[in-house]
Structure formats: structure tokens, C-alpha cells
FIMARVO-292828 format. One record per residue (C-alpha): residue number from 1; residue in three letters; chain; y, x, z. Coordinates in nm, 4 decimals. Layout:
// FIMARVO-292828
+-----+------+-------+----------+----------+----------+
!  nr ! rest ! kette !        v !        u !        w !
+-----+------+-------+----------+----------+----------+
! NUM !  ALA !     A !        Y !        X !        Z !
...
+-----+------+-------+----------+----------+----------+
This chain:
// FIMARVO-292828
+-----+------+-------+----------+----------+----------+
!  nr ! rest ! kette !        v !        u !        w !
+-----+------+-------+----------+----------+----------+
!   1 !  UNK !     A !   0.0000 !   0.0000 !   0.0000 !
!   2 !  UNK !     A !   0.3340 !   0.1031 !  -0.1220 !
!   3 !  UNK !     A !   0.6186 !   0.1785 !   0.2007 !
!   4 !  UNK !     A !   0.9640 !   0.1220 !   0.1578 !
!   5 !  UNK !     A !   1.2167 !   0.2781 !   0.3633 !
!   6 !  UNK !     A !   1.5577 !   0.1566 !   0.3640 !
!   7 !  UNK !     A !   1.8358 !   0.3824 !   0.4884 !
!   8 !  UNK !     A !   2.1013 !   0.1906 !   0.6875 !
!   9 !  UNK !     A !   2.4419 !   0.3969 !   0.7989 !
!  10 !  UNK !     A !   2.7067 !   0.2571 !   1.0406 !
!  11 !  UNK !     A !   3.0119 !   0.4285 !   0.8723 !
!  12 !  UNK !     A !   3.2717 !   0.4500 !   1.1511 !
!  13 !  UNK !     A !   3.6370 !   0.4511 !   1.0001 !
!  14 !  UNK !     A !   3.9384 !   0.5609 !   1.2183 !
!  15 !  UNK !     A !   4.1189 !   0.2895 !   0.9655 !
!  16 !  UNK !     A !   4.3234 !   0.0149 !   1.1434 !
!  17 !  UNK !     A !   4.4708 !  -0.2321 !   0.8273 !
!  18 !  UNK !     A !   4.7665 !  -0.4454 !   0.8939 !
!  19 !  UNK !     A !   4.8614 !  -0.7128 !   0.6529 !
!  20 !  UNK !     A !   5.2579 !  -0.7820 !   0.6340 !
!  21 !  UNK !     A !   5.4076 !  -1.0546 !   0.4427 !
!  22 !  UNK !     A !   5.7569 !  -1.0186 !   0.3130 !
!  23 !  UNK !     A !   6.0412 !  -1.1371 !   0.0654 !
!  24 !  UNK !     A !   6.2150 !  -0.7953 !   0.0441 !
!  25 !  UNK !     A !   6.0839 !  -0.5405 !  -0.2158 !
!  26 !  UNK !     A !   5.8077 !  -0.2199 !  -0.1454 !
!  27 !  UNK !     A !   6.1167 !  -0.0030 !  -0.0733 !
!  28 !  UNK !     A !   6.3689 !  -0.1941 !   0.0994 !
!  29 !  UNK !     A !   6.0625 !  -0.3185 !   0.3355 !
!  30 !  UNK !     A !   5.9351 !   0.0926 !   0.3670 !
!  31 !  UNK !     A !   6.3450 !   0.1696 !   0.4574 !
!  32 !  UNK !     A !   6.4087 !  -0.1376 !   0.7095 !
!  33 !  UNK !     A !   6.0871 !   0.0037 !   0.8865 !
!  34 !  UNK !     A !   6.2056 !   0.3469 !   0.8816 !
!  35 !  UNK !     A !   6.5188 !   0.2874 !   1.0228 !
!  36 !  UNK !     A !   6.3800 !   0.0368 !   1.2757 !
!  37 !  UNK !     A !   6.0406 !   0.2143 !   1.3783 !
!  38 !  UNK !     A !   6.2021 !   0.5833 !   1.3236 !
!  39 !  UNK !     A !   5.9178 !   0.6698 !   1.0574 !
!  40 !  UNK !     A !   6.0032 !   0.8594 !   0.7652 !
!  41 !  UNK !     A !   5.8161 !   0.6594 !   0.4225 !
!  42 !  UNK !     A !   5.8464 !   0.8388 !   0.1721 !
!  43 !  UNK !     A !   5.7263 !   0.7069 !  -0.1955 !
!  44 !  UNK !     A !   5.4194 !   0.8747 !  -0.3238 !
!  45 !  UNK !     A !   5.1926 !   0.8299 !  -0.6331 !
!  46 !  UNK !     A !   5.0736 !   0.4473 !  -0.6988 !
!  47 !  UNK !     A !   4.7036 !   0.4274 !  -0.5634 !
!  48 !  UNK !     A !   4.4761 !   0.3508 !  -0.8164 !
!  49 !  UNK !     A !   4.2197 !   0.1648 !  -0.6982 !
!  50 !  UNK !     A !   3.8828 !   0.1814 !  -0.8275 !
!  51 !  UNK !     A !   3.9460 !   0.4314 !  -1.0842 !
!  52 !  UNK !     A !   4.1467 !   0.1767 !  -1.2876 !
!  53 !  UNK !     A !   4.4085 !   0.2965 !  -1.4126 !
!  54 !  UNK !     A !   4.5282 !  -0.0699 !  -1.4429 !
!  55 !  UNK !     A !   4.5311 !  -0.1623 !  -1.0996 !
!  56 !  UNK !     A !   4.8308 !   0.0725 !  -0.9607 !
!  57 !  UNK !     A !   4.9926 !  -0.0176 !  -0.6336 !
!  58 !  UNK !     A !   5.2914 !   0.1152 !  -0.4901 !
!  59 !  UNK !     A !   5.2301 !   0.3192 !  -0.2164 !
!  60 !  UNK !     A !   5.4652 !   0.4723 !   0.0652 !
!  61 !  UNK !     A !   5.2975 !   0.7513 !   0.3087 !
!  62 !  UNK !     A !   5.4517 !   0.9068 !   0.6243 !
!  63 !  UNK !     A !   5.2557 !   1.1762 !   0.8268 !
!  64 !  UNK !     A !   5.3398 !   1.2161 !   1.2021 !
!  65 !  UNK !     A !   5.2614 !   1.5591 !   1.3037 !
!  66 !  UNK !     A !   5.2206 !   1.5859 !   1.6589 !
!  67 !  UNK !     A !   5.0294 !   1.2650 !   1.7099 !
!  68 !  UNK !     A !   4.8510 !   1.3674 !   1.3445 !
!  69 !  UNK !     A !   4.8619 !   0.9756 !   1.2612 !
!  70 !  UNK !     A !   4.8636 !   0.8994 !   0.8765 !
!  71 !  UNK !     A !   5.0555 !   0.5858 !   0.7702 !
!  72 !  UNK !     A !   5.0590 !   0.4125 !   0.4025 !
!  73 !  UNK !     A !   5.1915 !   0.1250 !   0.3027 !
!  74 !  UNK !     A !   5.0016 !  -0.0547 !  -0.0338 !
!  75 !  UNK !     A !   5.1707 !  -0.3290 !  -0.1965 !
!  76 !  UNK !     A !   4.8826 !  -0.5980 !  -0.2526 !
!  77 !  UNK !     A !   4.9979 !  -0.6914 !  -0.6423 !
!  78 !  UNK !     A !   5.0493 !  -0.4937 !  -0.9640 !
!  79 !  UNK !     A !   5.0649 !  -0.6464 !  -1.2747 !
!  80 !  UNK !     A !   4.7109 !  -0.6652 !  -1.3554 !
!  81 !  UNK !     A !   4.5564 !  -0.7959 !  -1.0305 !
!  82 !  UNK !     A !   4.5433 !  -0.7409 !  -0.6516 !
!  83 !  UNK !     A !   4.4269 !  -0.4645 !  -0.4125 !
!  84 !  UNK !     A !   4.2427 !  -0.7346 !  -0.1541 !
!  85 !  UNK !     A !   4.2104 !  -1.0435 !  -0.3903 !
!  86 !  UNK !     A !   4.0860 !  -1.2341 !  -0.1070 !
!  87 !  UNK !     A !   4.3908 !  -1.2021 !   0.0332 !
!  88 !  UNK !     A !   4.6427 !  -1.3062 !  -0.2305 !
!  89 !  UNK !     A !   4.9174 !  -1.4345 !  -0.0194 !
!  90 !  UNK !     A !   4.9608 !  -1.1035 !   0.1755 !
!  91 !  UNK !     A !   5.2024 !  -0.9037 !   0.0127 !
!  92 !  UNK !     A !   5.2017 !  -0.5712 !   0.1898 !
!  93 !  UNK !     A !   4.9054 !  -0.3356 !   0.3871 !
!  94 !  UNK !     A !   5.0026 !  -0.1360 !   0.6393 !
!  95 !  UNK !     A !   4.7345 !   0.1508 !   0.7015 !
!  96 !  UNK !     A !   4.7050 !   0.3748 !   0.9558 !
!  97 !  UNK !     A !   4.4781 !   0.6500 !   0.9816 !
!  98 !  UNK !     A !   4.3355 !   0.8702 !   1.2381 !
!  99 !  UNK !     A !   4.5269 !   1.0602 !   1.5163 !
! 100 !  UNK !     A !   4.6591 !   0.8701 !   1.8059 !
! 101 !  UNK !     A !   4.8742 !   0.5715 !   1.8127 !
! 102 !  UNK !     A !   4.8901 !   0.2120 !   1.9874 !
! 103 !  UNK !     A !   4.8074 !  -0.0850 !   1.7423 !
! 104 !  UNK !     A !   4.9691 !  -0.3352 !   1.9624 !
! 105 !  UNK !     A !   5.2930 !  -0.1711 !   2.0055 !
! 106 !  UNK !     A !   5.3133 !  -0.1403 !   1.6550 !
! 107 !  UNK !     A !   5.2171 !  -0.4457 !   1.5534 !
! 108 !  UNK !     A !   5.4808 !  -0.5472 !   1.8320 !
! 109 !  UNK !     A !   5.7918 !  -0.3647 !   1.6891 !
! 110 !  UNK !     A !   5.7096 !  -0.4638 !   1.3060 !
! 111 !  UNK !     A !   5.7325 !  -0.8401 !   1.4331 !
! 112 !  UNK !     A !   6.0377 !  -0.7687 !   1.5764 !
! 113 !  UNK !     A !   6.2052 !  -0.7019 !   1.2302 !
! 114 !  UNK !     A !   6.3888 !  -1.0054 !   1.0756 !
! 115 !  UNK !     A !   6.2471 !  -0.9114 !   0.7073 !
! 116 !  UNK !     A !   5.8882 !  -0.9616 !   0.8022 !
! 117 !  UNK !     A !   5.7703 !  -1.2755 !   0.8163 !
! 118 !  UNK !     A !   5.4378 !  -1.2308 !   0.9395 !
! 119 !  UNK !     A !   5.1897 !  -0.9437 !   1.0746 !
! 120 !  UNK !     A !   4.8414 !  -0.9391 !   1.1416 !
! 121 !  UNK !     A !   4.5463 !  -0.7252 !   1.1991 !
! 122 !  UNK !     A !   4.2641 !  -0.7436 !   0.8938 !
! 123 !  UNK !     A !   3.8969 !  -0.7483 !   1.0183 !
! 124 !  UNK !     A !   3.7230 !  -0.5002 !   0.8096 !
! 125 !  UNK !     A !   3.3422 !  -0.5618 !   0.9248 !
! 126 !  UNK !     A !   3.1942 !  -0.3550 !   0.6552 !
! 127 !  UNK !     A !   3.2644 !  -0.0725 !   0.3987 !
! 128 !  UNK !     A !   3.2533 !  -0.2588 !   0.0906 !
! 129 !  UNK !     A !   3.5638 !  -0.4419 !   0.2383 !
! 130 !  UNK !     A !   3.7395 !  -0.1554 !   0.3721 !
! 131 !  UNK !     A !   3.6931 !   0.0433 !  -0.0405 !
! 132 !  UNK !     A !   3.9718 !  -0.0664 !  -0.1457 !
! 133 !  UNK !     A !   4.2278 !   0.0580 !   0.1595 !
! 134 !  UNK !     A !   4.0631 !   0.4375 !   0.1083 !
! 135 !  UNK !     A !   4.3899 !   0.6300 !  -0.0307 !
! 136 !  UNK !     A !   4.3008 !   0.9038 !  -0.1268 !
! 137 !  UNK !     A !   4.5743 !   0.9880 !  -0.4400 !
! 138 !  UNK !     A !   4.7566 !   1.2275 !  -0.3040 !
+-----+------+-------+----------+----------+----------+
């Protein structure tokens, strides 16, 4: 009799994905939060996602040094389709990566800008949904 083994990996991502909904454009949003959260955005290469080269998304990225914290911001529509498309009426993601930071107390000060109309944490339960929030176009 024939065995089959099946290989099952927990992958565990130091990913935390906000999703922000907003009137205001990728870079007036990116400058309101740097001048309200003291980040520095800057604009970096779109992030293609999936290696099509249709599906381009703005994306802003600040590094924070001494807590080594990585922070991008994807807009969730280019003209050809959207980054989450199960998630269509979010129009911003705000990533962070790695390093050390408090969720809540972020999540806390970007509700506290006028410009953002709503924040909330995405539940990412498995890797297929967290593929499209890897950024790795720098």
C-alpha cells in the first residue's frame, strides 16, 4: 500500500495589516500621517503584486531605526484591479513589519485624524491571504 505524507507548515509572520478608508489621495493621506504620527513616508516603487505588471499599487515605506519597525502603506486599487479584492471598499493598507511597536496605540492615533474615516485590523488566518501584503519591491 502506497503512504502519503503531507507536509503542513505554520508560517509565523511578524505582519500586522491595517485597513484605512479615506477620501484624500495616497499622498496627501501618507503626509497628514506624517505630520500627525511624526513618521517620515516616503514614496517608493508601486508594488507589483503577483508578478503582474498590471496590478501596480502605490506604495509609501518609512523605516524606524531604533525600534527597526517597517511601515508601508498600499493603496488597494490600480487601474486594472485590486490588491485584496475581497475587500473592495477599503481604500488604503497600512503594514507594519517586524521590530517593536504597539498596534493599539497606533491604531489609536490614526483614528484620531479627521481624514480617516475608518481603521481596522485585517485577520489574516492563513498565507494565501496574507500573499498579497508581502512587499518586497524595493
Amino acid at each position: 500500500m502506497k503512504t502519503i505524507y503531507k507536509i503542513e507548515e505554520d508560517y509565523d509572520f511578524n505582519l500586522d495589516v491595517l485597513a484605512i478608508n479615506s477620501h484624500e489621495k495616497a499622498y496627501k493621506l501618507c503626509w497628514i500621517i506624517n505630520k500627525n504620527m511624526n513618521l517620515n513616508f516616503i514614496k517608493t516603487k508601486d508594488h507589483v503584486y503577483q508578478g503582474n505588471s498590471n496590478l501596480r499599487f502605490q506604495n509609501f515605506t518609512y523605516y524606524n531605526t531604533q525600534s527597526e519597525t517597517k511601515y508601508n502603506i498600499l493603496s488597494n486599487h490600480s487601474t486594472d484591479g485590486y490588491l485584496y479584492p475581497n475587500k473592495k471598499s477599503i481604500n488604503y493598507f497600512f503594514l507594519i513589519e517586524g521590530g517593536v511597536y504597539n498596534k493599539n496605540k497606533i491604531i489609536q492615533n490614526l483614528t484620531q485624524i479627521n481624514e480617516i474615516l475608518l481603521v481596522f485590523e485585517l485577520n489574516l488566518s492563513n498565507s494565501k491571504q496574507i500573499t498579497p501584503f508581502i512587499v518586497d519591491d524595493q
